[in-house]
C-alpha positions in Angstrom: 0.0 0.0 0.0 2.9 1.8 -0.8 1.9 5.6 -1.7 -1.7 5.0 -0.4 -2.8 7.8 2.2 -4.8 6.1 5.5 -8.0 7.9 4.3 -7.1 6.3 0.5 -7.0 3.3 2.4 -10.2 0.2 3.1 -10.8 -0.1 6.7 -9.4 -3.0 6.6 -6.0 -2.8 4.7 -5.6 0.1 7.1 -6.0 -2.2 9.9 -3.7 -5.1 8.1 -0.9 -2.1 8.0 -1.7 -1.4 11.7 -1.1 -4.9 12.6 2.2 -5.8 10.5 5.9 -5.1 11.6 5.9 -1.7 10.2 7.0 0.9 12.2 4.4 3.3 10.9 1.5 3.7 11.4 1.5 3.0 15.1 -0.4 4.1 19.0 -0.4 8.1 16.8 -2.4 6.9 14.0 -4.9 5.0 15.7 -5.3 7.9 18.1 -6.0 9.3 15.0 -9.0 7.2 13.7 -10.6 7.1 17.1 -10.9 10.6 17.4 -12.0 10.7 13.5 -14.8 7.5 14.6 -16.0 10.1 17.3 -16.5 13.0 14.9 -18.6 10.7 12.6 -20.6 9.6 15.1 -21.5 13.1 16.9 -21.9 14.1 13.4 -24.5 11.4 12.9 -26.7 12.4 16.3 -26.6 16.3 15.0 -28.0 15.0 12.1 -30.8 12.8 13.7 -30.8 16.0 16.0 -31.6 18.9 13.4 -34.2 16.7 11.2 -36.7 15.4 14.5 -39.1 18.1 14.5 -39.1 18.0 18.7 -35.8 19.3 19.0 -36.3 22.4 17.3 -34.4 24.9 19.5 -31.4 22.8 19.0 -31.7 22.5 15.4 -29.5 25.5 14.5 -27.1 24.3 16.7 -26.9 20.7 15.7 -26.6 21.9 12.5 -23.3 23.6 13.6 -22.2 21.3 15.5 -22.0 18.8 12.6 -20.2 21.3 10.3 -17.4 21.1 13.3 -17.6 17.9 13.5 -17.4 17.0 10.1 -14.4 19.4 9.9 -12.8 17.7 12.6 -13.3 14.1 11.2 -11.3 15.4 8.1 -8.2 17.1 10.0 -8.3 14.0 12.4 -7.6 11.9 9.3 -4.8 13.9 8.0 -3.6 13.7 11.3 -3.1 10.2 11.2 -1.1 10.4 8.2 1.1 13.3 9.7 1.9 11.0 12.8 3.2 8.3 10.6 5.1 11.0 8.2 6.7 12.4 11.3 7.5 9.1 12.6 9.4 8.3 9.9 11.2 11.8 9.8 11.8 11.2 13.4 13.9 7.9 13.2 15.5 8.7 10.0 16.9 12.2 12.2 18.2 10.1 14.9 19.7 7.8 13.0 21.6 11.0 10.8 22.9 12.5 13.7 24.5 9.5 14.9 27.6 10.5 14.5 27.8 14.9 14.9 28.9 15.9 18.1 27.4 15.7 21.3 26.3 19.3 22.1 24.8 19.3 18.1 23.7 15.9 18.1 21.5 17.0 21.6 19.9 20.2 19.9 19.2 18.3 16.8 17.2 15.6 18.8 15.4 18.0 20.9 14.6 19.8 17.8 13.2 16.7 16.1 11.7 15.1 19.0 9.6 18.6 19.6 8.1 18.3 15.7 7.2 14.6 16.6 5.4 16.3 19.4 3.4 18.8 17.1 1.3 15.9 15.5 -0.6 14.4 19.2 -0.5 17.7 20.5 -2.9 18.5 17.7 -5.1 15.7 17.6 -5.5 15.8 21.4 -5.8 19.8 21.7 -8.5 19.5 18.7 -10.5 17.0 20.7 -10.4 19.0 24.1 -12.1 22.1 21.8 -14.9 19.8 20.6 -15.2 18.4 24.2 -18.1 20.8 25.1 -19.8 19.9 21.7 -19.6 16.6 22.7 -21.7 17.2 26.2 -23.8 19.4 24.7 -24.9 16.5 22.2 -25.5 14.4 25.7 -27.8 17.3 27.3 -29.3 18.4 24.4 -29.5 16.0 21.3 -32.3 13.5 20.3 -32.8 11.4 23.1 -33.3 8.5 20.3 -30.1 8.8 20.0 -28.3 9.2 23.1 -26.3 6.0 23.6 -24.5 7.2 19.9 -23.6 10.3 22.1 -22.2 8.4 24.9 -20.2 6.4 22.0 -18.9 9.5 20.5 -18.0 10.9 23.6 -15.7 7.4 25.0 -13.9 7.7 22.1 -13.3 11.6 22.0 -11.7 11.1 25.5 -9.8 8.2 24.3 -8.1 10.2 22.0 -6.3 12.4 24.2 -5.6 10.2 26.6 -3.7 8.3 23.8 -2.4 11.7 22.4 -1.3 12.7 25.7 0.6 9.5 26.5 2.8 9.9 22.8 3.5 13.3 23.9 4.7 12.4 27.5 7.0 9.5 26.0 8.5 12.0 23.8 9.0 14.6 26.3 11.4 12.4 28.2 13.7 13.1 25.9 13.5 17.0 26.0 15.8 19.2 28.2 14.0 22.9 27.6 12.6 23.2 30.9 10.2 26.3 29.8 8.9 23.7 26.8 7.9 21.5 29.3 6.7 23.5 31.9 4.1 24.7 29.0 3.4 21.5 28.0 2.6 20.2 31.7 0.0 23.0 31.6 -1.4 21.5 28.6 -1.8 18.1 30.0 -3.7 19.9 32.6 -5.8 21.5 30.4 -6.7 18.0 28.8 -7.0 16.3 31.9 -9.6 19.1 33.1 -11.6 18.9 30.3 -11.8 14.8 30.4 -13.2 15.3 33.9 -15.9 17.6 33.4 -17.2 15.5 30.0 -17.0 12.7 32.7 -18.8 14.1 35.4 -21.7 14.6 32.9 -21.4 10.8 31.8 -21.6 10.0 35.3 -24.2 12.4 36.9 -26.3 13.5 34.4 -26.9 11.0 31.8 -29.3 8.2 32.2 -29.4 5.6 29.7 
């Protein structure tokens, strides 16, 4: 499959790629097309949402809502390509600097471990923004359709847990102490936002 992009790809030769010795795609990628299979399916409930006639004062909104989320299924996808692209970028950069010295070979690793970085930093900062979309859809969206919520919000959280966890393996190998600090922050900006769509999973939704 040589060439092929992941969205390019069956659902299953994605998942035969996933599964073989390659180094890429990997945990990035699949991050990738859970958060993507969360989009699709709060996209679906704004749909079921803004066409049943007895949520009417949310129809404007599910309507928006599934614009977002729609747009967010498609960068979620070219996210899991970028992963595996920077993967790739990544090991071929550590194995070129093998032999620079020590002092360049540290700056050019930090350098090219903080691009790595960039790619699950994305995909979990982009599902943290759709977070309260996500519990909205919960409190607000056809009832019919409620357990699809609670399945599109799992996933969602899922995501950047995963996202999170690339990003703290990589960091180990990063000395900036200010990059770091800001990046701790993050974590607890993610972390935050998984607890209050929790709470609402656990308090306030009845299935």
């Amino acid at each position: 499959m040589d060439n092929v992009t992941f969205r390019q790809m069956s659902i299953d030769d994605f998942l035969e790629d996933l599964g073989s010795k390659k180094p890429a795609p990997g945990g990035g990628a699949a991050a990738g097309l859970v958060g993507a299979q969360a989009c699709a399916l709060a996209e679906m409930v704004c749909n079921l949402t803004a066409s049943n006639k007895a949520y009417a004062e949310f129809h404007e909104k599910a309507k928006e809502y599934a614009s977002v989320f729609s747009m967010a299924r498609s960068i979620s996808l070219d996210l899991m390509q970028e992963d595996a692209d920077s993967f790739r970028t990544l090991m071929d950069t550590l194995r070129s600097i093998r032999t620079l010295p020590l002092e360049e070979r540290r700056s050019r690793q930090e350098e090219a471990f903080k691009k790595a970085i960039a790619v699950p930093q994305s995909m979990a900062q982009t599902m943290t923004d759709l977070l309260p979309s996500f519990t909205n859809l919960l409190l607000h969206g056809n009832k019919n359709a409620l357990r699809d919520a609670v399945m599109a919000a799992q996933p969602a959280m899922t995501c950047i847990r995963a996202s999170s966890l690339t990003v703290k393996m990589n960091l180990k190998y990063i000395e900036d102490e200010f990059y770091e600090h800001e990046m701790n922050d993050t974590f607890t900006v993610w972390e935050n936002a998984i607890s209050a769509i929790d709470a609402v999973l656990t308090y306030q939704v009845d299935l």
